[in-house]
VOBA-1610 file (N, C-alpha, C; in pm, whole numbers, padded with zeros to 5 digits, always signed):
BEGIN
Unk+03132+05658-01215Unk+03024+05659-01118Unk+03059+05567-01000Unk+02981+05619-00895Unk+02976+05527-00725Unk+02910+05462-00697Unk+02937+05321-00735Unk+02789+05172-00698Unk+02841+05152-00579Unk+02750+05075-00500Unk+02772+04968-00344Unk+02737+04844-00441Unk+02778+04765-00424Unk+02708+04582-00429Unk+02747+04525-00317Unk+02579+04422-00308Unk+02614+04344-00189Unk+02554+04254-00241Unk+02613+04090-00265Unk+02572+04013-00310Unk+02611+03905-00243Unk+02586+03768-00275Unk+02654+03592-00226Unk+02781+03588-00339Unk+02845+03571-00231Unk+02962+03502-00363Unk+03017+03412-00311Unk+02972+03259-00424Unk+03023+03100-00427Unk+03162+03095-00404Unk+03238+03152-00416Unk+03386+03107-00376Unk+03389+03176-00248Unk+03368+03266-00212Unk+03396+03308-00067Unk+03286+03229+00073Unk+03185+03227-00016Unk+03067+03098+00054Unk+03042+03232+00169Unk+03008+03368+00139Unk+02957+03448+00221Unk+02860+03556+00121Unk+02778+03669+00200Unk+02753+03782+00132Unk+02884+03920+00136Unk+02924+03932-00009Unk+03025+04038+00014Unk+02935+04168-00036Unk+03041+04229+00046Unk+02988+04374+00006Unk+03092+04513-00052Unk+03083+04582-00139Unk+03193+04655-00171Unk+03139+04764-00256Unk+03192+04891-00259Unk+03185+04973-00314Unk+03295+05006-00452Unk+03241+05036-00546Unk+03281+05038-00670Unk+03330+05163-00715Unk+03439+05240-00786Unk+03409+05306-00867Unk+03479+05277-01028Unk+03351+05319-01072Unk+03358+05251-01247Unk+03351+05392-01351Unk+03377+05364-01454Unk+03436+05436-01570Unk+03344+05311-01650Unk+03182+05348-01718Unk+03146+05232-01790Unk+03154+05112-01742Unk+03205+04986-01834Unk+03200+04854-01764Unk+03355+04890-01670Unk+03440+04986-01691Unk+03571+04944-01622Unk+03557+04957-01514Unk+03577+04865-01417Unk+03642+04885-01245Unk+03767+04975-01237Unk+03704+05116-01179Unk+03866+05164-01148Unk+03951+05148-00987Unk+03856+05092-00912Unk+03871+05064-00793Unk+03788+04980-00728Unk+03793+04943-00655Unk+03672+04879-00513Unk+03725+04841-00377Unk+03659+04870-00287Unk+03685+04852-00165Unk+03590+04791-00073Unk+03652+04743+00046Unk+03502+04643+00110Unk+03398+04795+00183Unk+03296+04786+00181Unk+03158+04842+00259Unk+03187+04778+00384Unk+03191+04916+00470Unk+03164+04858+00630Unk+03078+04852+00673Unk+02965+04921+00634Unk+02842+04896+00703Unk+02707+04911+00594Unk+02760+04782+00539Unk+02644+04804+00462Unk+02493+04797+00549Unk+02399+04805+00392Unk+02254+04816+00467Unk+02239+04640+00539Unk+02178+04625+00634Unk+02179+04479+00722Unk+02015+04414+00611Unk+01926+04513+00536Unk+01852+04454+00455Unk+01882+04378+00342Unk+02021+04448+00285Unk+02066+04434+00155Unk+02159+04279+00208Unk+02186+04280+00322Unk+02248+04168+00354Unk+02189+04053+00371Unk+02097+04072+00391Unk+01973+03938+00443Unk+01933+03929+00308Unk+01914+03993+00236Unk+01834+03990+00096Unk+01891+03900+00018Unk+02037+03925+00010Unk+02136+03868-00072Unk+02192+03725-00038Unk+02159+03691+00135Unk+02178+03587+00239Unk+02053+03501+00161Unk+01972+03560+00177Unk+01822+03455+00148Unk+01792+03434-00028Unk+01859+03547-00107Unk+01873+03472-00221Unk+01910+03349-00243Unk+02013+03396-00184Unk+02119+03224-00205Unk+02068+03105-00170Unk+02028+03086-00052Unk+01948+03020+00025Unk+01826+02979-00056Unk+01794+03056-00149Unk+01635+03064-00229Unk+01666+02936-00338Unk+01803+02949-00400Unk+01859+02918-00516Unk+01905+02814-00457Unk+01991+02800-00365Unk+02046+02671-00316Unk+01945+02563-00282Unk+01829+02609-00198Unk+01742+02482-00130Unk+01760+02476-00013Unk+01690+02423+00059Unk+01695+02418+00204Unk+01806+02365+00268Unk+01865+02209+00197Unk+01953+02130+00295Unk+02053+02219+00292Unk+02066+02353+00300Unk+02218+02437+00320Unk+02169+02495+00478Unk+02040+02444+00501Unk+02049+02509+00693Unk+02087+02393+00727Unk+02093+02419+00860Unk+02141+02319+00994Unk+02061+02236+01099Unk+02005+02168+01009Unk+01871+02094+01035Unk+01936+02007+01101Unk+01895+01986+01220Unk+01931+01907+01325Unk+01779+01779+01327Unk+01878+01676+01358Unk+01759+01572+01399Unk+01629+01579+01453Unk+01620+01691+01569Unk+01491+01730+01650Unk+01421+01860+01572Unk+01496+01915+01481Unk+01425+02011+01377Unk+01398+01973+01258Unk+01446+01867+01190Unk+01370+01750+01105Unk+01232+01697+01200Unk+01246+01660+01273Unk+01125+01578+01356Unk+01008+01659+01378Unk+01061+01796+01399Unk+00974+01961+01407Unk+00869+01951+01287Unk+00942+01913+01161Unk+00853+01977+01020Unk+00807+01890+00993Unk+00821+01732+01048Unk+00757+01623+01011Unk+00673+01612+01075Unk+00648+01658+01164Unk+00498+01663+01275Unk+00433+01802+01202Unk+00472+01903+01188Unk+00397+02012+01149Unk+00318+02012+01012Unk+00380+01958+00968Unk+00379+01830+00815Unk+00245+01771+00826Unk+00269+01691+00899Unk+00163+01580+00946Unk+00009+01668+00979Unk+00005+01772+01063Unk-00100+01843+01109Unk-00121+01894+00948Unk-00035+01971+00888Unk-00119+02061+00793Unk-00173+01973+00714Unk-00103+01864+00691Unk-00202+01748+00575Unk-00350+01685+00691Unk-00305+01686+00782Unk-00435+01610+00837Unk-00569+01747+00863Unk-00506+01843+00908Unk-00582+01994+00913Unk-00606+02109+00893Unk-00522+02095+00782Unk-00526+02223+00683Unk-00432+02382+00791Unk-00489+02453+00738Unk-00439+02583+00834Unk-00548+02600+00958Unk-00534+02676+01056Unk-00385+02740+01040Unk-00240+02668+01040Unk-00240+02558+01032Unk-00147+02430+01049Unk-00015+02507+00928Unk+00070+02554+00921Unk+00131+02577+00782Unk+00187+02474+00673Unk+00199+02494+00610Unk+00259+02396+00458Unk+00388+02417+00490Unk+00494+02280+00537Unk+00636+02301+00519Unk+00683+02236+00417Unk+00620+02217+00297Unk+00693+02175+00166Unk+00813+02283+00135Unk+00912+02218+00048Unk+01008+02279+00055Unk+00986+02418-00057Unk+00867+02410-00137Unk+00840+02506-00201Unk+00756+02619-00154Unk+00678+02585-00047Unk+00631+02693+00066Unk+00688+02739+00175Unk+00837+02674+00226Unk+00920+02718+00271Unk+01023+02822+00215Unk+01062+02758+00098Unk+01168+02899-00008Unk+01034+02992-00059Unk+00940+03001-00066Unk+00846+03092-00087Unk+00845+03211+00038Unk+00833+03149+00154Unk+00779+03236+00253Unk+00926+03261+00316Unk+01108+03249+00284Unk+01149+03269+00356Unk+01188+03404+00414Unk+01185+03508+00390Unk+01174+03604+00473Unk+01089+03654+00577Unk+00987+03551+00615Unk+00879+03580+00702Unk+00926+03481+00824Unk+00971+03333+00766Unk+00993+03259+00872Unk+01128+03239+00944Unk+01238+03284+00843Unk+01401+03271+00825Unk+01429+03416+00849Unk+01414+03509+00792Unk+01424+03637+00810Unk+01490+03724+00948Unk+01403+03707+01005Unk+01445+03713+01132Unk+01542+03678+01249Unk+01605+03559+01179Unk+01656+03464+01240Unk+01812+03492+01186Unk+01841+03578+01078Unk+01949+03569+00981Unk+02035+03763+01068Unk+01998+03782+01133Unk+02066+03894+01208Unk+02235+03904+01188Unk+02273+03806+01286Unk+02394+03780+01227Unk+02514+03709+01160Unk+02365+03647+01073Unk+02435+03588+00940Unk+02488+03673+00881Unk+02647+03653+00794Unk+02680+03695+00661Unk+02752+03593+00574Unk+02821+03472+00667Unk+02891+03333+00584Unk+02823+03185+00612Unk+02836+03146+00541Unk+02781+02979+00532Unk+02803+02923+00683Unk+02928+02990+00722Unk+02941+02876+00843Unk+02843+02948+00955Unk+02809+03106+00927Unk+02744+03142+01056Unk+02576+03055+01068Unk+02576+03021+00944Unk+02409+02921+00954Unk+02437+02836+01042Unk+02505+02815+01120Unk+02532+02687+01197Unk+02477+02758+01364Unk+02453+02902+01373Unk+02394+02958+01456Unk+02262+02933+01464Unk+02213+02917+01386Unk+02046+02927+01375Unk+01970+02799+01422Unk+01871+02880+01502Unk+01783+02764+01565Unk+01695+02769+01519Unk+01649+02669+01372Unk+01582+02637+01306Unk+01384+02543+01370Unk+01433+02511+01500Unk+01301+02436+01542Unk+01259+02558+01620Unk+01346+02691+01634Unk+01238+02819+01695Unk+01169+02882+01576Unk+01251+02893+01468Unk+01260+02955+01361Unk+01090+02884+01306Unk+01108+02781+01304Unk+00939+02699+01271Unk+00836+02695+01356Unk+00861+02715+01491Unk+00750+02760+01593Unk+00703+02895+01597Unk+00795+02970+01494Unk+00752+03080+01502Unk+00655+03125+01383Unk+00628+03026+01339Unk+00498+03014+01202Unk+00391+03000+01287Unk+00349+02919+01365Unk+00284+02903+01487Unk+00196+03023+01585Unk+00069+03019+01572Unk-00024+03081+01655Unk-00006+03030+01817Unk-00077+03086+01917Unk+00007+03061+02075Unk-00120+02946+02083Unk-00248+02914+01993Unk-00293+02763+02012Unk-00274+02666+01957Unk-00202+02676+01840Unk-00155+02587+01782Unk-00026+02542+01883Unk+00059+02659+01915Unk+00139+02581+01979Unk+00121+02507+02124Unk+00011+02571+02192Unk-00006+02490+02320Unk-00042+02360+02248Unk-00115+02315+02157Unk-00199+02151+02102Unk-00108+02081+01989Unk+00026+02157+01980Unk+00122+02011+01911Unk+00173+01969+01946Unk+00174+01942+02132Unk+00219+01795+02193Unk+00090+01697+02177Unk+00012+01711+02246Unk-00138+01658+02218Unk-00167+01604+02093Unk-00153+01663+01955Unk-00193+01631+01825Unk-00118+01570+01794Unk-00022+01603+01814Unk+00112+01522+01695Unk+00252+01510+01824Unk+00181+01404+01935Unk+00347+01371+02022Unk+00409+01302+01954Unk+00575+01348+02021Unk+00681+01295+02017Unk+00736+01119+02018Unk+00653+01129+02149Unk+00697+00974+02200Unk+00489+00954+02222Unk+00512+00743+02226Unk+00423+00726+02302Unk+00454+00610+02409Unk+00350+00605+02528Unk+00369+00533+02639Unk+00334+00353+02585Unk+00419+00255+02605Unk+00361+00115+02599Unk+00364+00091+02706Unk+00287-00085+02739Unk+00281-00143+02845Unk+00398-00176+02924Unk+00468-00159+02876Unk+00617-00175+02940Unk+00664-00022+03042Unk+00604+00047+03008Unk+00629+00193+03043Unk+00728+00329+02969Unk+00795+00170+02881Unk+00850+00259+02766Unk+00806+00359+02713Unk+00915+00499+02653Unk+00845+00568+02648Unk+00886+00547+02481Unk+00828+00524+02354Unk+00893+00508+02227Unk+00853+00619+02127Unk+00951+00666+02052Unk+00947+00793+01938Unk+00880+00733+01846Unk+00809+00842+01788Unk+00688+00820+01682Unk+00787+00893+01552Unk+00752+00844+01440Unk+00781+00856+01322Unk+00694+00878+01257Unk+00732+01042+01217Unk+00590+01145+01100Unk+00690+01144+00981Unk+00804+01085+00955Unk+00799+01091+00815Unk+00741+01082+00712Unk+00636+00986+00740Unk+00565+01006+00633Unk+00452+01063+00652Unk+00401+01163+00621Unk+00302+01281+00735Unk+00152+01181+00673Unk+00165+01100+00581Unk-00017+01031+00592Unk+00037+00928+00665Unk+00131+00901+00729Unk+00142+00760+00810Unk+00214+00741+00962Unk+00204+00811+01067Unk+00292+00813+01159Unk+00328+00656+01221Unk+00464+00617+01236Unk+00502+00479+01252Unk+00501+00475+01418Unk+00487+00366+01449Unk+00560+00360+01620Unk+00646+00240+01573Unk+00762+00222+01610Unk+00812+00106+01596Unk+00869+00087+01729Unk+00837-00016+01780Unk+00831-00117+01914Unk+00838-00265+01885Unk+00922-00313+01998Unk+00958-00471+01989Unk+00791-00500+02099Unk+00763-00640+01991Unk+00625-00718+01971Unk+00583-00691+02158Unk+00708-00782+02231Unk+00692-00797+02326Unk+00668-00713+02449Unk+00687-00625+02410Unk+00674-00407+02521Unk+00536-00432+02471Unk+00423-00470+02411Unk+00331-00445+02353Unk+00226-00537+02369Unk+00230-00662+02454Unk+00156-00713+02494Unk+00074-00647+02606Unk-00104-00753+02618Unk-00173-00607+02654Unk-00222-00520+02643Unk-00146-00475+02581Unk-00233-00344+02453Unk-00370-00364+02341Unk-00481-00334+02390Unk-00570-00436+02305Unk-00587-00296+02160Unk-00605-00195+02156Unk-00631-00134+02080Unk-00526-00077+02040Unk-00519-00008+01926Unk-00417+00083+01814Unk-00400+00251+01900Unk-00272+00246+01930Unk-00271+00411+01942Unk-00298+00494+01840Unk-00375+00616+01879Unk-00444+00675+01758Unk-00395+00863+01802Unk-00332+00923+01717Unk-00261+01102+01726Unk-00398+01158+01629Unk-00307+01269+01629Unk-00399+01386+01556Unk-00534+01407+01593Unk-00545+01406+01728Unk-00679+01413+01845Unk-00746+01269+01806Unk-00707+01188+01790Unk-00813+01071+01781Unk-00804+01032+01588Unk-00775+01099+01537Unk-00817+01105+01372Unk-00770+01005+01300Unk-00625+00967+01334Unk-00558+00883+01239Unk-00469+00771+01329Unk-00495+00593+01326Unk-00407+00493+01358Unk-00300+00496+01349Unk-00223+00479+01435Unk-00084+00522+01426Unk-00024+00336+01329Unk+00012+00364+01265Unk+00099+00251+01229Unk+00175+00145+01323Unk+00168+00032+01317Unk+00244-00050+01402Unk+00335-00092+01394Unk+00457-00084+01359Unk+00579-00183+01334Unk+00604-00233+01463Unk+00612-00358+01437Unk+00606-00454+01557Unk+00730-00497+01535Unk+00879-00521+01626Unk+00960-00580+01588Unk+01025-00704+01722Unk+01083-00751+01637Unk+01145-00924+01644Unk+01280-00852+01771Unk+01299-00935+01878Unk+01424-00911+01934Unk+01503-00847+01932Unk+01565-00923+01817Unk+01676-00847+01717Unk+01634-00738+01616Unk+01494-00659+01702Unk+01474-00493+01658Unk+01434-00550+01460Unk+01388-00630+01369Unk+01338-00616+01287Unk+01220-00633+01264Unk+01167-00574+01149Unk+00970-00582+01168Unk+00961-00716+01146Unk+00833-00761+01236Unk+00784-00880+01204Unk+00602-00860+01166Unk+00567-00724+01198Unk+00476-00720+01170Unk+00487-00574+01127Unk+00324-00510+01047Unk+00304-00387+01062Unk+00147-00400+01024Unk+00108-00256+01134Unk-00038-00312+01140Unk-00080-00185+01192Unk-00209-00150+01128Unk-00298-00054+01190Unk-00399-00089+01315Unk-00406-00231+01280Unk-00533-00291+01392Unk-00479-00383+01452Unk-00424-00335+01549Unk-00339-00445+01670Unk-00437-00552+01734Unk-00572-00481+01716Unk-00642-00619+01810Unk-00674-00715+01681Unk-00664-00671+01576Unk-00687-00805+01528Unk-00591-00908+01466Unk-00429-00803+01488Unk-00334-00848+01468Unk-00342-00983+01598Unk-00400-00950+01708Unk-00391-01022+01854Unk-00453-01157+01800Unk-00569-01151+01730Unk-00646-01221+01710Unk-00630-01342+01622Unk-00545-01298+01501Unk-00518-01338+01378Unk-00356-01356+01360Unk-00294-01282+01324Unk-00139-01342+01288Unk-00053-01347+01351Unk-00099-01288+01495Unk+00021-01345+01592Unk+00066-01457+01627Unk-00013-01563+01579Unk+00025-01705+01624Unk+00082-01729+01536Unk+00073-01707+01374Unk+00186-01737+01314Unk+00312-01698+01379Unk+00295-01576+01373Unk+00446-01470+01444Unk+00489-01563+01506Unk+00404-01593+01654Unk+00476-01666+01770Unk+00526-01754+01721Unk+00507-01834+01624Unk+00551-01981+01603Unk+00680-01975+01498Unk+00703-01834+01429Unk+00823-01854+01375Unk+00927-01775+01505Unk+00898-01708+01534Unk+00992-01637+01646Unk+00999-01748+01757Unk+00937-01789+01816Unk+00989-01918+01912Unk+01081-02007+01825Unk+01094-02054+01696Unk+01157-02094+01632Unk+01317-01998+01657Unk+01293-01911+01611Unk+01429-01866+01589Unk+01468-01756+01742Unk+01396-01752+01803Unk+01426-01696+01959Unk+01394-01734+02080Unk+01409-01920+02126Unk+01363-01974+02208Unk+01350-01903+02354Unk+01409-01791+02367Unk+01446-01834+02522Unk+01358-01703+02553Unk+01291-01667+02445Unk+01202-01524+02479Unk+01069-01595+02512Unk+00957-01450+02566Unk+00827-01475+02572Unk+00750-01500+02480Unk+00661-01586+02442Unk+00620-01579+02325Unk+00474-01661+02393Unk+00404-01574+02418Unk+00260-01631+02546Unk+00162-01688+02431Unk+00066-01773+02506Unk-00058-01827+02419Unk-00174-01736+02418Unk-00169-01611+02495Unk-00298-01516+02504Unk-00173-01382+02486Unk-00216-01317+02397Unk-00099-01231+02432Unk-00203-01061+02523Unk-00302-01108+02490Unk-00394-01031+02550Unk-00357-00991+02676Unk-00342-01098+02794Unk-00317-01106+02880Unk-00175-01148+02972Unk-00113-01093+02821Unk+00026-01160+02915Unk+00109-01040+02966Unk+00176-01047+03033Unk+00319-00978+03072Unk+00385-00910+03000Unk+00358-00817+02977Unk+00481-00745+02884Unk+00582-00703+02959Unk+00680-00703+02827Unk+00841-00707+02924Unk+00939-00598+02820Unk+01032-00592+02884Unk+01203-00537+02794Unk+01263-00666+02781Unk+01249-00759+02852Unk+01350-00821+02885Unk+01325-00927+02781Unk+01407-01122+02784Unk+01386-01135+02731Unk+01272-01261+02780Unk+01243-01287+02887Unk+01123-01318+02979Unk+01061-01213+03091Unk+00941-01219+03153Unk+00926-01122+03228Unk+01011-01201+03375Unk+01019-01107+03480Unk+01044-01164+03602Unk+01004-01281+03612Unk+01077-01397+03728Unk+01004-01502+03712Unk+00972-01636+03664Unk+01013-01617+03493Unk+00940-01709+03417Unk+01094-01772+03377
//
């Protein structure tokens, strides 16, 4: 008899395809399929993919950052927001990946795929106009800096900023339309946390004078003001001036 198979095969790290002819279990021949079906190819593409797990795409830094914000919305708002757990992702991949796998057939062609379209395309046209708004990228400090927000952990988005860009600032930046405090990592000069805080004004109020008094200790020649309410925020390591 005359089989086609089109399957993944681990040593070739592609989908092969070939036509058979067999006598029972015996192979009396096989040859490669030129054109196989392009369904049977994706099918056999996204098995693998099913079985392997996700980290076999080409998740780029700004398409990690993609699912960690989208992340963030579906836990804070349910749908239409989608679930990118990695088990509702290998669930749904022929709806969201599918498409995208045209002309995939080897491991290395995944390196084609633009995975942060591939996830916008889960996305309704209002959801996508309101996930800069809900869940930005960067936010603005008093410095004018513009600093990246961190949804790794989708119940906790981080800002991490040095103390001093941040004077001034009397209240907590707050995403997800207003809903949730953004986390504060406040850091020391030399870029390590010295604080972390949901409520910056009362961080203002309360432990910054400790702060100041060990960081003037170990970073004399910086700002380290008696109101920080009202002081100067800077990059530098005084403002102009001082």
């Amino acid at each position: 008899e005359r089989q086609e198979t089109v399957a993944w095969d681990d040593r070739a790290e592609a989908v092969v395809a070939a036509e058979r002819r067999q006598l029972g279990a015996i192979i009396l021949s096989e040859r490669p399929l030129r054109d196989p079906d392009p369904e049977l190819l994706r099918g056999a593409l996204l098995g693998w993919i099913r079985s392997a797990g996700l980290g076999v795409l080409p998740w780029t830094e700004s398409g990690t950052e993609l699912r960690e914000r989208l992340a963030f919305l579906h836990l804070l708002l349910g749908a239409p927001w989608p679930d990118l757990s990695e088990a509702a992702l290998l669930g749904a991949l022929p709806d969201w990946l599918g498409p995208h796998l045209t002309a995939v057939r080897r491991r290395a062609d995944l390196s084609r795929i633009d995975l942060e379209q591939a996830l916008l395309g889960m996305l309704g046209w209002e959801e996508r106009r309101a996930l800069e708004s809900l869940a930005p990228t960067h936010l603005s400090v008093p410095t004018g800096s513009r600093i990246r927000l961190s949804y790794a952990d989708p119940a906790a988005p981080v800002l991490a900023v040095r103390l001093q860009e941040v004077f001034g600032m009397t209240e907590t930046p707050r995403v997800g339309g207003g809903r949730v405090a953004v986390t504060m990592q406040l850091l020391s000069p030399a870029h390590r946390p010295v604080q972390v805080t949901r409520d910056l004004a009362g961080f203002w109020r309360t432990s910054y004078f400790d702060v100041k008094k060990e960081m003037k200790g170990r970073y004399p020649r910086h700002y380290w003001p008696d109101n920080p309410l009202v002081a100067e925020p800077t990059r530098r390591a005084k403002p102009k001036g001082r």
